[in-house]
N, C-alpha and C positions, 0 to 999 in steps of 0.2 A: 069679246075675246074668247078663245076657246079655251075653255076647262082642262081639255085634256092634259097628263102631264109628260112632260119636254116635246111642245108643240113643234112643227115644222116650217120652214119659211123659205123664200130665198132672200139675199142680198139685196135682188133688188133683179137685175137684166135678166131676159132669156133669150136664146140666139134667135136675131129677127130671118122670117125668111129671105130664101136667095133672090125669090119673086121682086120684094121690096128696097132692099139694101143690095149694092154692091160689093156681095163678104171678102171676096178675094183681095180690094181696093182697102177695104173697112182694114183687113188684117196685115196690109202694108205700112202703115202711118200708125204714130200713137193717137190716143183720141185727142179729136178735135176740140180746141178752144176757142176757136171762132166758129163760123155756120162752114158748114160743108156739103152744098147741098149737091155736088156730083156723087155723093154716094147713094142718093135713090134712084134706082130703078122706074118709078112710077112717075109720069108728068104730073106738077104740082095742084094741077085743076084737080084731078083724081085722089092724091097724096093721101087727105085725111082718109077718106073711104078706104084707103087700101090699107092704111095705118089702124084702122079700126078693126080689119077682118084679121090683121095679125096679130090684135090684142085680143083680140078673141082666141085663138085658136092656145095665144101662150096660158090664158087664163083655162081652157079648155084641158091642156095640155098637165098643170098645173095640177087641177081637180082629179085628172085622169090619177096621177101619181099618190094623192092623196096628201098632196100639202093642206097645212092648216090654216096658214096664215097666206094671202095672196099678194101678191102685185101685180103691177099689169105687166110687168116685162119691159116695159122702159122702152115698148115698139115706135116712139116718136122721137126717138131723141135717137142724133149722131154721136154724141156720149154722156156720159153719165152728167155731165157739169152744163154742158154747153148752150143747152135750150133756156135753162134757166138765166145763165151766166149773160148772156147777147137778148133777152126781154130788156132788159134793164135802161131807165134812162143815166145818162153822164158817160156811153160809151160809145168811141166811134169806130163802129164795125169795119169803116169805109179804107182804115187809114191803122192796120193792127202790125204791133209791133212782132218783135221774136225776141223770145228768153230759152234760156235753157232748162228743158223739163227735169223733175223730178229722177228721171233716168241716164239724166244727163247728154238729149237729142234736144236741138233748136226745135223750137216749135213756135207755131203764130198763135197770135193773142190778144186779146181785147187792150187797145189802148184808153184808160182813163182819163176823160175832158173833162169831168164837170162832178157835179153831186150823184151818186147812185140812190138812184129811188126806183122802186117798185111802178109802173104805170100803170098793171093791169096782173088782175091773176096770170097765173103763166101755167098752172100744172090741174086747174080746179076741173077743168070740163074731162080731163085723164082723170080724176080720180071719182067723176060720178058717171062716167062709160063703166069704169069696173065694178063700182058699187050696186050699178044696173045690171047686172051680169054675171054677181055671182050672193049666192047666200051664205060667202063662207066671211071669215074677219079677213081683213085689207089692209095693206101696208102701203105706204106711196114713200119715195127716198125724193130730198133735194140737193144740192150743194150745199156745201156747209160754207159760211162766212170768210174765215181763214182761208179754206183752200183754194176758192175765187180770187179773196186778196194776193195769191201768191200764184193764180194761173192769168194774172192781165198787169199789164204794166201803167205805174201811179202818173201821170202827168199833172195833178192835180191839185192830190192832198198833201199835205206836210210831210206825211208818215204812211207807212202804211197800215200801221194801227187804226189812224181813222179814217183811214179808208174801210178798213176791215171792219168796224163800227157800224155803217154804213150800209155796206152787206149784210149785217146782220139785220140790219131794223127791216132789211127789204125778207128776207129771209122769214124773220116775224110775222112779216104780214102774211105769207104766202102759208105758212105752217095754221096761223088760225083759220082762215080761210077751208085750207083742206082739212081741219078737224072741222069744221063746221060744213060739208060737205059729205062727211061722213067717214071719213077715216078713222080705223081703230091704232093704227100704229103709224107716223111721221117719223121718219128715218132720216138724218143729216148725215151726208159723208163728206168724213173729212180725213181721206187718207194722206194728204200731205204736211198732216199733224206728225204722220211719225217722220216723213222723208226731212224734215225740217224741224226737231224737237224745241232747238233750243227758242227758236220766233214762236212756236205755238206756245210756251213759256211765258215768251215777254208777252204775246197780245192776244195767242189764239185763241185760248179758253178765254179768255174774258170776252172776246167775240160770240165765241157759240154761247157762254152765259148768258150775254146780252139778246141774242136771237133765239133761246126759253123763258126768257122772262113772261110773266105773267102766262106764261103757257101752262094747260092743264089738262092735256091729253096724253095719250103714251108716248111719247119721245124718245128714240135711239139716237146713237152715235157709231158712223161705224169708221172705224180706222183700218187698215189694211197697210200690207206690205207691195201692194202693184197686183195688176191683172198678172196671173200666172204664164198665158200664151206670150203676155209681152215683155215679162220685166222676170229675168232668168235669176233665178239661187235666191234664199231666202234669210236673212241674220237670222240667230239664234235666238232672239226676244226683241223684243219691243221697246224704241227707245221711248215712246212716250204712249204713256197706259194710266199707271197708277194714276196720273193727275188731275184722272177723270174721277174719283172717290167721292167728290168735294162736289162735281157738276148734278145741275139741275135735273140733267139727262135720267130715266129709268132706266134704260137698256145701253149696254155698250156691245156692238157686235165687231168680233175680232176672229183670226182666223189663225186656227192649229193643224190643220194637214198638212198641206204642203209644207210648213217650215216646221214641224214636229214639237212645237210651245209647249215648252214648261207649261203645266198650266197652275204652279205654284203659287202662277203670280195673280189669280183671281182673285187667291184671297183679300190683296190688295186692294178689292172693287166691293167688297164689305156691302150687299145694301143693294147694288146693281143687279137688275135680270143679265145676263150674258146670254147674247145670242152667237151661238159656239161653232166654227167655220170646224165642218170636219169632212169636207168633199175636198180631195185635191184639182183645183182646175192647170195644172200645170202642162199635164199629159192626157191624154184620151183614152187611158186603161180605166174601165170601171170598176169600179171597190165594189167589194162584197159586202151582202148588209152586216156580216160577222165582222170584217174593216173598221165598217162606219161604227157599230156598235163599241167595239174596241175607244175607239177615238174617244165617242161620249164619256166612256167609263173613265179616261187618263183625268177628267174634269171634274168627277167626283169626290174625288176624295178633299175636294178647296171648295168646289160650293155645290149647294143641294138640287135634289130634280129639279125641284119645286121656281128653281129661279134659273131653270138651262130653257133656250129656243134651240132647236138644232137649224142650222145653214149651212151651205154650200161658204167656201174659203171667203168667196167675192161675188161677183156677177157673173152669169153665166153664158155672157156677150157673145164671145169669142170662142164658144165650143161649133163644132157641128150640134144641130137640133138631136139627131138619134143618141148621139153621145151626151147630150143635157139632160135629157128628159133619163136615160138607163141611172145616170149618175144618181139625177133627182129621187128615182122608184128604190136606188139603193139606201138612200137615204132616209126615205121615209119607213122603209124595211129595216132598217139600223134603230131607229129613234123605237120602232116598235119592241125589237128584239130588246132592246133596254127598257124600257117602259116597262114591259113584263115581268124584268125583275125587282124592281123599286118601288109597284105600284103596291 
């Protein structure tokens, strides 16, 4: 992990080429919960290969800007849930229902027949492509427990508690796995902890508890309010944060630009690294690193350098590439301008 202080990271995506993905199609639909494979461009013989020169170039891309912390950009995945969410056995992809997403648009979704168990790695050979590739520290993001249980419909389990149980032990596996592959940071997202507080309440943290247990690597949690290109206007706080205090998780990454957070409420997270969303992806004006800089500071005064990563809001999926990457170099330029003064 890098020393430096208030490292740089993203979320997790970066926008895949036009080459690979169909963006124009990609930015029609909310992400995918089932497979969607008409949005690649590339015939599937060729796929990986092509999927591999674009994690290159994100990770290129990445270093270029002078991030600290990597990902691969998420160049194989049609969203952020889905690749992992459709490995799984007990689901039948063949035969997917429709519920209403978090934004409130029908969307298709894994219908649940049987037991959820893990078959097979699903994210391992993605996270030692980037480990081969770069000598910086590494991050990899999966679905988090909860948000699965609440992107596929139960035909199965009692509840969807134990279903969500379920997902986690699979979740479990795939997290040790990828630290024992080489990961310095394992990211779970679970942004439908906030769109749905009071069920992450009844079951969800004790889901993601269950899918850290025994885990002993760096661990994040990252909650969000929606992709900014897709899910318009922002609450004014978080309805579900603090109740992360209490979880296993190191890091919780949350986002302050676009929705202007208090960020009073870190205090709240006592103990937590925050890794602090201070790019707005809502719009495609770039901030200045004086912006970015700004933003950092409004976090200061609740918790110390010492325990800030600076990020981007969310993922950086749905931007144009030239518009991710200025954002990104702003950012990095922001965490400096700060650095400078706290060091």
């Amino acid at each position: 992990m890098p020393s430096t202080l208030l490292p740089t990271t993203l979320v997790g995506s970066y926008p895949q080429p036009d080459w690979l993905i169909d963006r124009a199609l990609l930015a029609k639909q909310m992400p995918p919960r089932v497979r969607a494979q008409q949005l690649w461009r590339v015939p599937s013989e060729w796929l990986e290969q092509a999927q591999d020169d674009a994690t290159l170039l994100a990770i290129r891309d990445q270093e270029r800007a002078g991030i600290d912390i990597l990902t691969d950009g998420e160049m194989r995945r049609e969203s952020y849930s889905n690749r992992f969410a459709t490995a799984l056995d007990g689901v039948d992809l063949d035969h997917p229902a429709t519920i209403t997403s978090r934004s409130g648009h029908p969307i298709s979704v894994p219908r649940v027949v049987g037991k959820i168990r893990r078959k097979h790695p699903v994210q391992v050979r993605d996270l030692e492509f980037l480990r081969a590739n770069t000598d910086r520290s590494i991050k990899i993001t999966v679905p988090g427990p909860f948000t699965m249980s609440q992107q596929a419909e139960n035909a199965y389990y009692p509840d969807a508690a134990a279903m969500s149980l379920d997902y986690a032990e699979a979740v479990r596996a795939e997290i040790r796995d990828l630290f024992a592959a080489g990961a310095d940071v394992v990211q779970i997202d679970e942004p439908w902890m906030q769109a749905f507080p009071e069920r992450a309440r009844e079951f969800g943290l004790a889901a993601l508890n269950h899918a850290l247990d025994g885990i002993t690597g760096t661990t994040a949690v990252h909650i969000c309010f929606g992709y900014g290109a897709l899910v318009a206007g922002r609450p004014a706080g978080y309805s579900f944060l603090p109740e992360l205090a209490g979880s296993p998780v190191l890091q919780v990454s949350i986002e302050t630009a676009q929705s202007n957070l208090d960020c009073s409420v870190l205090q709240k997270l006592a103990g937590k690294t925050i890794i602090l969303g201070v790019v707005d992806l809502g719009n495609h004006q770039v901030e200045t690193a004086e912006a970015v800089a700004a933003r950092i500071r409004r976090a200061l005064p609740f918790v110390g350098p010492d325990r800030l990563v600076i990020a981007p809001d969310c993922g950086l999926k749905y931007l144009p590439r030239s518009v991710a990457f200025a954002k990104m170099k702003a950012m990095v330029d922001g965490a400096r301008l700060v650095r400078a003064q706290v060091a």
